[in-house]
C-alpha positions in Angstrom: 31.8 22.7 -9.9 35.3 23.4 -8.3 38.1 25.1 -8.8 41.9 24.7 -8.6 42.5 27.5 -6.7 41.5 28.1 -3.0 41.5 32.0 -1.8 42.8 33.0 1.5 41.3 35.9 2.4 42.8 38.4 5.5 42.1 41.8 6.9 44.6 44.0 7.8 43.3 46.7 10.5 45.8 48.3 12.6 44.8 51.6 14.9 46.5 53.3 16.6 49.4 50.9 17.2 47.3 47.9 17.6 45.7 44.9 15.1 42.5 44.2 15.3 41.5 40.6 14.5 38.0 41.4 12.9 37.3 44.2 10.2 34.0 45.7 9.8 32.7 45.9 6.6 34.7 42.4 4.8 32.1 39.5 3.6 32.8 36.9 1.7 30.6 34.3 0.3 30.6 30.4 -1.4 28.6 29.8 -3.6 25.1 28.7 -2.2 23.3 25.2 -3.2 21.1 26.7 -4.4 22.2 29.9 -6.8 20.9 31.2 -9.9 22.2 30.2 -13.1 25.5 31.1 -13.8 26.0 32.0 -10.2 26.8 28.1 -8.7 31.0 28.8 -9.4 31.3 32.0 -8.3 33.5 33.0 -5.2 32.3 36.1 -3.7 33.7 39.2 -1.5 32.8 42.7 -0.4 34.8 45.4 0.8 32.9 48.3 1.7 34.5 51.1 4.1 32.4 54.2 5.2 33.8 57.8 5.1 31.9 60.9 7.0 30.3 61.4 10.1 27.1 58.8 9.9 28.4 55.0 10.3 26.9 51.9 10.4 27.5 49.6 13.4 29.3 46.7 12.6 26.5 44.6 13.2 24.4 46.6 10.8 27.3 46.3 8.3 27.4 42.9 7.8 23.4 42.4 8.0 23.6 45.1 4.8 26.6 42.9 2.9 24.7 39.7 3.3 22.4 40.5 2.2 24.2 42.1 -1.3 26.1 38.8 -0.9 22.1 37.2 -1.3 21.7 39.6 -4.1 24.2 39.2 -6.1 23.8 35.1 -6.0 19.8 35.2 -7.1 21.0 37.6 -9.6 20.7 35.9 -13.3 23.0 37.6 -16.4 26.9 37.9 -16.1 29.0 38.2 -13.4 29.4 41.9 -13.9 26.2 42.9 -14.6 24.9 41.4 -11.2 28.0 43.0 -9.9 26.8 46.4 -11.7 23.0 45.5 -9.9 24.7 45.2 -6.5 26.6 48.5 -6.2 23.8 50.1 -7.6 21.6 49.0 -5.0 24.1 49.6 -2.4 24.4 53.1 -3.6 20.9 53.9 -3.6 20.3 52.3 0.1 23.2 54.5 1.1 22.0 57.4 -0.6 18.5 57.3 0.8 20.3 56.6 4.1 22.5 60.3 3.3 18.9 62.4 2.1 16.9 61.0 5.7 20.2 62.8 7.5 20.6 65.8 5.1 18.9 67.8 7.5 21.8 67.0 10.3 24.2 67.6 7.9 25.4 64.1 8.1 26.5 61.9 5.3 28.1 58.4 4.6 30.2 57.5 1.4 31.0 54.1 0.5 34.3 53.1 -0.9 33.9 50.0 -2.5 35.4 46.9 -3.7 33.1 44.1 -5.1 35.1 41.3 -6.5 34.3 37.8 -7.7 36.8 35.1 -8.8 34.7 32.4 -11.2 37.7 29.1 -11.5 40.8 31.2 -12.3 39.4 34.9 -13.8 39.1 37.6 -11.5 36.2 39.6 -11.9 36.7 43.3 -9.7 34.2 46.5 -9.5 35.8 49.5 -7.4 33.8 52.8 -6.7 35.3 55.5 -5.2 39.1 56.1 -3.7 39.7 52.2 -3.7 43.0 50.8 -4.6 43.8 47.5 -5.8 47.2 46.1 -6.4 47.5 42.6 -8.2 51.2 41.0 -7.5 51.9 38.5 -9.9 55.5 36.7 -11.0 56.3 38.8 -13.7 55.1 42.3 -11.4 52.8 44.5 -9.9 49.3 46.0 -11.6 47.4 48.7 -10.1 44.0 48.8 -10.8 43.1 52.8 -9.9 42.7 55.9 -12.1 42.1 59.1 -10.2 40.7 60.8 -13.3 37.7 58.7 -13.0 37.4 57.2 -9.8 34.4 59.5 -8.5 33.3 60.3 -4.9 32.1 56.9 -3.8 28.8 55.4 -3.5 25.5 57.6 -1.5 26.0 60.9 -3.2 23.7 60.7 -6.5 21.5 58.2 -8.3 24.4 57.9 -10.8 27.2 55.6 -10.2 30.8 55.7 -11.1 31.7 52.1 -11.3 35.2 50.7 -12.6 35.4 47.3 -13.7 38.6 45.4 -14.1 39.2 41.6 -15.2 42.9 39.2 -14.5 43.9 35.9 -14.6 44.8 34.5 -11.1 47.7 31.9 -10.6 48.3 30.0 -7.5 50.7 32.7 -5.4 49.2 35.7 -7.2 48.3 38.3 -4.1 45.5 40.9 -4.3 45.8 44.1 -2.4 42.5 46.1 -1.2 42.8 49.1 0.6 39.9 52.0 0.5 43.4 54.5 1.8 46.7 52.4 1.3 49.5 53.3 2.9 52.0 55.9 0.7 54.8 53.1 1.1 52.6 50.9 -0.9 53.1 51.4 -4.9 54.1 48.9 -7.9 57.7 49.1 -6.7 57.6 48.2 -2.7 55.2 45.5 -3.3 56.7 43.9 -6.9 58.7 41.0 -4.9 55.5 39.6 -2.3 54.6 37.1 -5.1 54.6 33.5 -3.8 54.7 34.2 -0.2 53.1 32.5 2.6 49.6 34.5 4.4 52.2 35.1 7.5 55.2 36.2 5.4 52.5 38.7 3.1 51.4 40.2 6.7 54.6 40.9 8.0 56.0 42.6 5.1 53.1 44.6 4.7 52.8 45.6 8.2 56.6 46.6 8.4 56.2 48.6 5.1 53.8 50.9 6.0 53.4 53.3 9.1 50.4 54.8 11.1 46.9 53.2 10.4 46.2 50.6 8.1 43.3 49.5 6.3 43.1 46.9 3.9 42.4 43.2 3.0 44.8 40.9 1.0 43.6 37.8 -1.0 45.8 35.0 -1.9 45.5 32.5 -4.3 46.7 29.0 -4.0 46.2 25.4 -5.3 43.2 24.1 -3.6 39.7 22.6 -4.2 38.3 26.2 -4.7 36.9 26.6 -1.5 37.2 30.7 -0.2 38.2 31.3 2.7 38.1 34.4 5.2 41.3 34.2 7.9 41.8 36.9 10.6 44.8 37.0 13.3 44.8 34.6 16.5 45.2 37.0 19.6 46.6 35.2 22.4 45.1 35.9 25.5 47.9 36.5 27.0 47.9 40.3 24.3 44.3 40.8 24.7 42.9 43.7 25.9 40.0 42.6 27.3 38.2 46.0 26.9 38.9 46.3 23.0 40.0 43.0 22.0 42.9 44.8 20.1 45.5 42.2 19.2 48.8 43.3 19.9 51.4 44.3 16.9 54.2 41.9 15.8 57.5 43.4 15.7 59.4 40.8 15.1 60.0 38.5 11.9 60.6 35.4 14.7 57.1 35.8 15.6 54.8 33.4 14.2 52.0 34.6 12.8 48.8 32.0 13.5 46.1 32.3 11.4 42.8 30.6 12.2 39.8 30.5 9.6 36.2 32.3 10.5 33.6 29.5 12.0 33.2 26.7 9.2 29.9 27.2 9.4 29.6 30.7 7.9 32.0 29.6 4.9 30.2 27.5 2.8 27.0 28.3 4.0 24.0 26.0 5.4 21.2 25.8 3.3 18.9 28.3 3.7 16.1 26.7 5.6 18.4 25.3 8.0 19.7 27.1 11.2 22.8 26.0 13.2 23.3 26.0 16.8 26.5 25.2 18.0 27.4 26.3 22.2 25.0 29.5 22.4 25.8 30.9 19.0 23.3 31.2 16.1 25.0 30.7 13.0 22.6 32.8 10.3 21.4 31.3 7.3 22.3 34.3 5.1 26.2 33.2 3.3 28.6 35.6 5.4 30.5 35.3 8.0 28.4 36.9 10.6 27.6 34.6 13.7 25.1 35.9 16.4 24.5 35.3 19.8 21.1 33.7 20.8 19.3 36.2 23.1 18.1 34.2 25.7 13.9 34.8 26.7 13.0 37.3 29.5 12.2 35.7 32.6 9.6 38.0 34.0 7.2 37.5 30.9 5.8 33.6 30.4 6.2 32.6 27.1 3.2 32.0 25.2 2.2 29.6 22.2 0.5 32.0 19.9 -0.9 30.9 16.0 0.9 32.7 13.3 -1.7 35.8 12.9 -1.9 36.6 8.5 0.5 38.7 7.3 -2.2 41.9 7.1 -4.0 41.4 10.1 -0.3 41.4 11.5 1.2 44.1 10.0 -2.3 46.2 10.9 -1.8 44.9 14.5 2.4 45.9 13.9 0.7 49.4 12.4 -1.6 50.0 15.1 0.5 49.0 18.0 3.9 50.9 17.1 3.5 53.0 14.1 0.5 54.2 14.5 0.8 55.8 18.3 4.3 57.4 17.1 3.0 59.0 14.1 0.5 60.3 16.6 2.7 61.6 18.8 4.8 63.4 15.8 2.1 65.0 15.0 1.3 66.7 18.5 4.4 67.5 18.6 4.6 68.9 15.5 1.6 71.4 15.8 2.5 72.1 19.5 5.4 73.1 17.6 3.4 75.2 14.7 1.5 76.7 17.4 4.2 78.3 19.1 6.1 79.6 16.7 2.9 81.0 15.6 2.6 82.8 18.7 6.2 83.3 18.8 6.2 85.2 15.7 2.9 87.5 16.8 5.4 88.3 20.1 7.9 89.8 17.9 6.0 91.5 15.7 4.2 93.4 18.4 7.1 94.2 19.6 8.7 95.8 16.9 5.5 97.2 14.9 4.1 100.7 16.0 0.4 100.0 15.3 -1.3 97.1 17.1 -3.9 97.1 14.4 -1.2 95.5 12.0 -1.3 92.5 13.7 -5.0 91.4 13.2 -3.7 89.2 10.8 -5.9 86.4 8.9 -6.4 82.7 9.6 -4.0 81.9 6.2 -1.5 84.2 7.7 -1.2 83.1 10.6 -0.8 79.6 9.2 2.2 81.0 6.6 4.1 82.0 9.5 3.7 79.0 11.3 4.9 76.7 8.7 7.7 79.9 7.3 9.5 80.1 10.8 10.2 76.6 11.4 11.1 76.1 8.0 13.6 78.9 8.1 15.0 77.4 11.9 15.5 74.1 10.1 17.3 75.6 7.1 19.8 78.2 9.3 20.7 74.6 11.5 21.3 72.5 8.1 23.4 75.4 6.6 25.6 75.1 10.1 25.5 71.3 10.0 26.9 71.5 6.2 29.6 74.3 7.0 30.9 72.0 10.1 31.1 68.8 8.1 32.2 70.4 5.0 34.9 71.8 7.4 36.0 68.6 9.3 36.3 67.0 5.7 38.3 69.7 3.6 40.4 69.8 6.9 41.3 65.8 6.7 42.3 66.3 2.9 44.2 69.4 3.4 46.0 67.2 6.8 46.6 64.2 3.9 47.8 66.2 1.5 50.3 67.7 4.1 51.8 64.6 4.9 52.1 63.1 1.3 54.5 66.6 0.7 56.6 65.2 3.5 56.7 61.9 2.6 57.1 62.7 -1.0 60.4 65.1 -0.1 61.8 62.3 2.5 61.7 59.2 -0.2 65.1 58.5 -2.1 63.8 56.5 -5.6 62.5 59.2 -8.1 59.3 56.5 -8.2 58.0 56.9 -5.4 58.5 60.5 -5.1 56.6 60.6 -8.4 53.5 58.8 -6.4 54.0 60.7 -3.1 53.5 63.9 -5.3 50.9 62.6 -7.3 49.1 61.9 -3.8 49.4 65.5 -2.9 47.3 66.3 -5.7 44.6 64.1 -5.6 44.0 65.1 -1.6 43.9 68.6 -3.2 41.7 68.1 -5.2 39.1 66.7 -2.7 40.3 69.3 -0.3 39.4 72.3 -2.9 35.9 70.4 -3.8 34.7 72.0 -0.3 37.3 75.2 0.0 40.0 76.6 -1.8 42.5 79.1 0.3 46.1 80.1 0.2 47.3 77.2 2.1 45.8 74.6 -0.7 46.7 76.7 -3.5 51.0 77.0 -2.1 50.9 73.0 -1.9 49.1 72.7 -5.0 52.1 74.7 -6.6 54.9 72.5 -4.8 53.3 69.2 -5.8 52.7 70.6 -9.3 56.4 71.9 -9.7 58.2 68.8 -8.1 56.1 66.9 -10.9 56.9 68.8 -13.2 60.6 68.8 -13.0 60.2 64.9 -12.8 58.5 64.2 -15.6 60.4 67.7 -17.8 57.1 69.3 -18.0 57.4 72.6 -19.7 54.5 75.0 -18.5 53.3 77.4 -21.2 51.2 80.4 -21.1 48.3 80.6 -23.5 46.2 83.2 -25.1 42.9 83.3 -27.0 43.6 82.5 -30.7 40.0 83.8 -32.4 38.8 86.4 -30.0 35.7 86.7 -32.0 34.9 83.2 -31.7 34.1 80.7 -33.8 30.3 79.0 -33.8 29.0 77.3 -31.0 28.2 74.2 -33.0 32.3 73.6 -34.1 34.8 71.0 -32.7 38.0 71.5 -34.1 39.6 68.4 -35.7 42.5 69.5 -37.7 44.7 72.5 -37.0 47.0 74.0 -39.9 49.5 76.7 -40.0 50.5 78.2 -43.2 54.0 80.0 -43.8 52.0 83.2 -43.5 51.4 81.8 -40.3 47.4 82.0 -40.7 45.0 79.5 -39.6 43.1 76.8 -41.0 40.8 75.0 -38.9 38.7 72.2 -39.9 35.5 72.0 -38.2 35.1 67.9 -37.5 31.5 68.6 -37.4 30.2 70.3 -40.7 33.2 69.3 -42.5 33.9 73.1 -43.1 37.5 74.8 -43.0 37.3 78.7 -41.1 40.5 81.1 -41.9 42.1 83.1 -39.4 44.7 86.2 -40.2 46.9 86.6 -37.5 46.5 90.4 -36.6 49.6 90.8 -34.5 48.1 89.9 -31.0 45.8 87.6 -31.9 43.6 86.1 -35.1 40.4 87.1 -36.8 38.5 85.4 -39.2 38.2 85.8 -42.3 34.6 86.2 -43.7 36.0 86.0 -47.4 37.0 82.5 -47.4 35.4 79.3 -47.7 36.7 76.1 -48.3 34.3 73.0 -47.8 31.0 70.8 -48.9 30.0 71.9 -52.4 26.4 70.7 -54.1 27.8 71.3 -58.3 29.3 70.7 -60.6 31.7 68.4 -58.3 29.5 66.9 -55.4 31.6 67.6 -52.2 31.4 66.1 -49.0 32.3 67.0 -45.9 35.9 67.6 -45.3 37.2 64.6 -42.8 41.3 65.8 -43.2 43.4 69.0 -44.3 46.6 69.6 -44.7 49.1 72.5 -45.5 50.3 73.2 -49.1 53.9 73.9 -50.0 54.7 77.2 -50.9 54.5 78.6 -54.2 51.6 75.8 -55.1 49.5 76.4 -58.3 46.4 78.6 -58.3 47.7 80.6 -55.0 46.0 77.7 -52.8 47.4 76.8 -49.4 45.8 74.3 -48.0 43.9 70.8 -49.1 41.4 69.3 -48.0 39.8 65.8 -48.7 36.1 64.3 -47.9 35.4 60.8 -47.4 35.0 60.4 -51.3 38.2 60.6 -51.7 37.6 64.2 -53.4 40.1 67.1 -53.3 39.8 70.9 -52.8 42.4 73.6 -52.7 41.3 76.2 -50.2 42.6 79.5 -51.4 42.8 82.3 -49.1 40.9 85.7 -49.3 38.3 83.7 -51.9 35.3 81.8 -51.3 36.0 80.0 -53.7 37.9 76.5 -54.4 39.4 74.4 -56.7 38.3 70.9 -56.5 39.0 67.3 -58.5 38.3 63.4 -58.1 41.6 61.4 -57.4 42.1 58.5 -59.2 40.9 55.5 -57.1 42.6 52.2 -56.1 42.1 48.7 -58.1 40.5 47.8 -54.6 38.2 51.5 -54.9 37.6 53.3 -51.9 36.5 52.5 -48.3 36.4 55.6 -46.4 39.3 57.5 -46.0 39.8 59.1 -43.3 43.4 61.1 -43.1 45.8 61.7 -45.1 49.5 63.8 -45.3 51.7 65.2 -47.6 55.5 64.7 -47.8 58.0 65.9 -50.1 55.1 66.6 -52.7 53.6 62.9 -52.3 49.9 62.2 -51.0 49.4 59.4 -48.1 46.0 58.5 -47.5 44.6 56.1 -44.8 41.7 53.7 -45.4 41.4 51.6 -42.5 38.0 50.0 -43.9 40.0 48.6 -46.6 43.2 48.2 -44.7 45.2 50.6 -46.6 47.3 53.4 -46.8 47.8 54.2 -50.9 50.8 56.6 -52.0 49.9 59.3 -55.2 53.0 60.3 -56.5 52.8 64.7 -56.5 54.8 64.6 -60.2 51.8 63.1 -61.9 49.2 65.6 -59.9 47.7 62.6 -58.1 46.3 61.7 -61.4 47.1 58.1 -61.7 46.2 55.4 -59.4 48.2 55.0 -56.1 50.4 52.5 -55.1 50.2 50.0 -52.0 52.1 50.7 -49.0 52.5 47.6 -47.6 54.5 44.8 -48.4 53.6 40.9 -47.7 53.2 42.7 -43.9 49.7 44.6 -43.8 49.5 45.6 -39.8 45.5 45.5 -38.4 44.0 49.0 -38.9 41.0 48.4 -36.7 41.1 51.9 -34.2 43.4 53.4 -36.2 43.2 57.4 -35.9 46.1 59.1 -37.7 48.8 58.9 -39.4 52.0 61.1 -40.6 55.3 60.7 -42.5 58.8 61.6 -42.3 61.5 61.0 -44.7 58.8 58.2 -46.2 58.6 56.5 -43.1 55.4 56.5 -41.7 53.8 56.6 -38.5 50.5 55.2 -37.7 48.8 55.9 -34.3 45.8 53.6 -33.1 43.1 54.8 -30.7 44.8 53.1 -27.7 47.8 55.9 -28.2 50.5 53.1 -29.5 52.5 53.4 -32.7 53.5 51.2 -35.9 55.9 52.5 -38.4 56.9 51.3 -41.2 58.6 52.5 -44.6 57.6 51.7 -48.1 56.9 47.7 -48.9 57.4 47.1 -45.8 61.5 48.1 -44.8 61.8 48.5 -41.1 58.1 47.0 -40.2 57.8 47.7 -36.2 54.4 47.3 -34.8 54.4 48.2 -32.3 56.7 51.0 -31.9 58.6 51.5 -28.9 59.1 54.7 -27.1 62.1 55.3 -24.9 61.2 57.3 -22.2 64.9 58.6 -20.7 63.1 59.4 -17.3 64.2 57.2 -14.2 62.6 53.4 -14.2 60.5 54.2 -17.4 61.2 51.7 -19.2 61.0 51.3 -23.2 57.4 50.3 -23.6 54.7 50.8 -26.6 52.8 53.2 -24.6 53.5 55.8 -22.5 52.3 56.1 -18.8 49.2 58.8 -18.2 49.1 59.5 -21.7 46.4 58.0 -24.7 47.2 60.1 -27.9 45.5 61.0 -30.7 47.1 62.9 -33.1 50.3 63.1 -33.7 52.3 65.2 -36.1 55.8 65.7 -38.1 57.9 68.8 -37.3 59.8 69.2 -40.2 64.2 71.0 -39.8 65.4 72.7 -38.4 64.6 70.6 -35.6 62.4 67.4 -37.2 60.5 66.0 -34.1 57.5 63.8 -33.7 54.5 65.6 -31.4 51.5 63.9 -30.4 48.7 65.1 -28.2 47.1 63.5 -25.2 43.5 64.9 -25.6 42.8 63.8 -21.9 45.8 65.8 -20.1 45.7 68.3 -22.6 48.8 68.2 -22.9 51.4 68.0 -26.2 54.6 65.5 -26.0 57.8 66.3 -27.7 59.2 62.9 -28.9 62.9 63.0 -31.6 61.9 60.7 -34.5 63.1 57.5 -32.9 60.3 58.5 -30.6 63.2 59.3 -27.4 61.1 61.3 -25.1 61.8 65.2 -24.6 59.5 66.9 -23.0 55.7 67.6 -22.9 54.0 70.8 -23.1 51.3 72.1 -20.7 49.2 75.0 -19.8 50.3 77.1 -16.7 46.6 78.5 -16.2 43.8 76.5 -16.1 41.9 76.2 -19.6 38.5 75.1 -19.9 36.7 72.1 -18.9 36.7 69.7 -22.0 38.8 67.7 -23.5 41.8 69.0 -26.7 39.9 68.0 -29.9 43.3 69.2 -32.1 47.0 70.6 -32.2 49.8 72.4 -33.9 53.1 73.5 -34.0 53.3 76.2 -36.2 57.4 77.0 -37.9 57.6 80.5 -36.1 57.9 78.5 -33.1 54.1 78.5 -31.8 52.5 75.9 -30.6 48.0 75.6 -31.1 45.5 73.5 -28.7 41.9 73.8 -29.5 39.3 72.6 -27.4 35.8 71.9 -29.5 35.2 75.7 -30.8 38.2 77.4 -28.7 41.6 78.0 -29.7 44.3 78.9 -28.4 48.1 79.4 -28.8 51.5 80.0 -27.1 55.2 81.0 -27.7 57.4 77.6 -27.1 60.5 78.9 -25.4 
């Protein structure tokens, strides 16, 4: 089967001033004659780049990506699961490589990038710090996300593994880089669509400074053949030493490209082997070629008969293994032996009484196996403190020169990246030390950000110090006019009180408002919701299960008021939130795909009414909902927006926010941010908040959703992510993360 599009594949490796025409660590693959099923379209390519202080040769590079390149083609399933078996396999070679060195205190991680492009989807796996930018016609995608990106590949059994899927077009460019230069982002690289190989390199080249380490793909009309290119050095550049090409400078230079040996690209079969003028092309798909190692001359070579493979491998045993395990072992207790006697030195010299030293056969064996052991463990703790140092150095050294970068660029965009690059070096920095000198550019990166993006930092306190039980999450935060708490457990459907004491809140072991066996069966509480003041039977707050039953929590009582609300024509589904506004009920069923309106003059007795008009949006995801002045806001999992107002006046789905900050555009989402909840902030200043569970973090949006601000913590908080918010009328704002609360003055 072919393809119309061909890929042109090219390394990029420039040290120290100077391109290199061959990159260790790149293999790509055809597809082989002979491939498992499913496998016969796919064009393959591997990216691996090695960070610490225990390489692989390049040689022993490529041997270890053919063959994950011969993996992942007898691999039978979907493209990502063999993809999925093929870093995993990588990782645990690399790991079992790491654990044989621990005791050197020497480690290798792999940064990877496993992609395969079946005719014109591409299929892409990254592990670790790898960046991939796709440039296409209408911009520039970048498939990275430091919150889950991981270490990389060798450090535990579990792998962090990112998958991503696009549809390539012919001029469509794909960007690889394990460390991509800071000049590179969505906005330097948005206008290299449609360019020739040369042009691409150029551009590149001149737009970045120092080293550079990457590969670029690009796709163009073609019979579907991949290809792997890499730059011609003239002899007249070379240096015949380190065969370092030398750098272009200028755009008159041609750039001349010359494709890897056609005989590593498509492969031979695999019985087959290929000599062609002293060079042994390997079976295995790659694009690793290897000399022929011509016979010694001072031994005659013999015809011998292929011995069996146990006989062999006993002879192999016997002949190479078994003499060095021999000699291991003499060395070993020669070893034993004189730290034995070692040990019986010392101690005669430091003990008063010979006599304590007639020590018994098992003794003397416990200090011959104790001292080496503790020798070995004193040299691994040095071994890890040097390479622990080298590496938080290198991070703390990055993270330096993203600052200066970051205060040098013009655009606020790419000062927003050069910042944001800061932080992630810090953050591996601090995974191995954290001193002053981290901390002071931890607080310059965070503060530049902040002023960017009009990031308000706020200081919070402890809401409950008693605590509430360890089982609770949070779901729903209220705030009465009292300014008490109600806080809906999302777990046991129960709603705790808490007084506010002056400094702080305590619970109150009076109330309960919640499941109820008789005479009304009550589930669960999924929603709550505040109570105008001055509402019948003292009660504050209501709650609703997934019945589509009522309560009335009243405070200081453990007891509640409950009733059945009249259901729909349609019945119920299984509500799942619900709000009140100006005395009328809202309440979303998104199994039904509904949202039904009780009007508060008739006490929710009669039967609702239907949103919608003839325009019923999709209310698969959706989370939560609110209203303002009977519009209403509807917020799906994804953290986008539909409003719409009664019958369907105004219908937007989806909403767009308008985000004032330079380049953001209007856009249904809102970069770095996935909300789920949001929340109406009634006069005298009627706002639209929303909270990003993920960043912790509350945004501040008018209600034509124009951005204002967002709202963060200025000391850490917990690990974990916000499970609920509020912003309370006395100008207090509430984050609770599973069974913690906490609060803070707005200023």
């Amino acid at each position: 089967m072919t393809t119309s599009l061909e890929l042109v594949l090219l390394p990029l490796l420039r040290l120290a001033g100077k391109d290199r025409p061959k990159m260790p660590g790149l293999y790509a693959a055809n597809p082989p004659r002979r491939a498992a099923r499913g496998r016969s379209a796919d064009r393959f390519f591997i990216y691996l780049s090695l960070e610490g202080n225990l390489p692989l040769s390049p040689k022993e590079l490529d041997k270890l990506l053919a063959q994950m390149a011969d993996d992942y083609y007898k691999a039978s399933g979907s493209s990502t699961a063999a993809m999925r078996a093929v870093a995993e396999e990588l990782n645990e070679l690399l790991l079992k490589r790491n654990l044989n060195s621990v005791n050197r205190g020497r480690q290798a991680i792999g940064i990877l990038a496993l992609g395969v492009v079946r005719s014109d989807r591409l299929y892409l796996l990254q592990s670790g710090s790898s960046h991939t930018y796709l440039i296409k016609s209408e911009g520039t995608q970048q498939f990275y996300d430091p919150s889950d990106a991981g270490r990389g590949l060798g450090l535990s059994r579990a792998t962090n593994l990112r998958f991503y899927q696009a549809e390539l077009r012919p001029g469509d460019v794909l960007l690889v880089s394990s460390n991509p230069p800071m000049t590179w982002n969505t906005t330097t690289l948005r206008n290299m669509h449609g360019l020739s190989m040369g042009d691409l390199y150029r551009r590149l080249i001149r737009r970045a400074s120092g080293d550079i380490e990457a590969v670029v793909m690009l796709a163009k009309a073609g019979k579907g053949e991949l290809r792997l290119l890499s730059p011609k050095v003239p002899q007249s550049q070379r240096d015949t030493e380190t065969e370092i090409r030398k750098p272009i400078d200028d755009d008159s230079v041609p750039l001349d490209l010359i494709p890897e040996p056609k005989s590593a690209l498509p492969p031979p079969p695999i019985s087959s082997v290929a000599k062609v003028s002293g060079v042994e092309v390997s079976p295995v798909r790659g694009t690793v070629a290897k000399p022929i190692e011509s016979p010694r001359r001072d031994k005659p070579q013999e015809d011998k008969k292929p011995k069996p493979a146990s006989k062999a491998a006993g002879s192999a045993w016997s002949s190479n293994i078994g003499p060095g395990l021999r000699t291991i072992g003499s060395a070993v207790g020669t070893t034993l032996r004189q730290a034995a006697q070692a040990a019986v030195t010392v101690f005669e010299r430091i003990l008063p009484d010979e006599s304590m030293l007639t020590l018994s056969g098992s003794s003397m064996a416990f200090i011959a196996v104790a001292v080496p052991l503790v020798v070995v463990s004193i040299a691994a703790v040095v071994y890890f403190k040097n390479g622990r140092s080298r590496y938080f150095e290198n991070y703390v050294q990055q993270a330096q020169i993203a600052v200066q970068q970051a205060e040098n660029f013009e655009h606020l965009d790419e000062k927003r990246i050069g910042w944001k690059a800061a932080l992630e070096y810090l953050d591996l920095a601090e995974a191995y030390d954290v001193t002053d000198e981290t901390q002071l550019l931890r607080n310059t990166a965070t503060m530049a950000l902040d002023t960017l993006d009009n990031v308000v930092r706020i200081s919070y306190n402890t809401a409950v110090v008693e605590g509430l039980p360890d089982s609770a999450v949070i779901k729903r935060i209220v705030v009465s006019i009292e300014n008490d708490l109600y806080l809906l457990d999302g777990i046991d459907g129960v709603v705790y009180r808490a007084v506010f004491s002056g400094n702080s809140f305590e619970l109150d072991d009076q109330f309960y408002c919640g499941p109820v066996p008789q005479p009304l069966i009550i589930g669960p509480l999924v929603d709550i919701a505040a109570l105008p003041p001055g509402s019948p039977n003292g009660a504050v707050a209501i709650g609703m299960d997934e019945n589509g039953n009522l309560v009335q929590c009243i405070p200081g009582s453990n007891e509640q008021l409950s009733f059945t609300l009249a259901p729909p024509d349609s019945n119920w589904g299984t509500p799942q939130a619900f709000s009140l506004e100006g005395g009328d009920l809202y309440i979303l069923d998104p199994l039904t795909s509904s949202v039904w309106i009780y009007d508060g003059a008739t006490e929710f007795r009669e039967r609702p009414d239907f949103f919608f008009g003839d325009q019923v949006p999709s209310m698969q995801d959706l989370v939560d909902l609110t209203v303002s002045d009977g519009k209403l806001y509807l917020l799906y999992a994804d953290g986008h927006l539909m409003t719409s107002y009664y019958q369907g006046d105004g219908y937007s789905d989806p909403a767009m926010f308008q985000d004032p900050r330079n380049n953001y555009a209007e856009s249904s989402s809102m970069a770095d941010a996935v909300f789920s909840e949001i929340q109406f902030a009634p006069p005298p200043d009627p706002s639209i908040y929303m909270l990003d569970s993920g960043g912790r973090s509350v945004y501040h949006f008018t209600l034509q959703l124009v951005y204002q601000k967002q709202y963060k913590s200025l000391f850490p908080l917990p690990e974990g992510q916000a499970t609920a918010f509020a912003v309370g009328q006395n100008h207090q704002i509430f984050l609770a993360l599973g069974n913690k609360v906490y609060f803070a003055l707005l200023p």
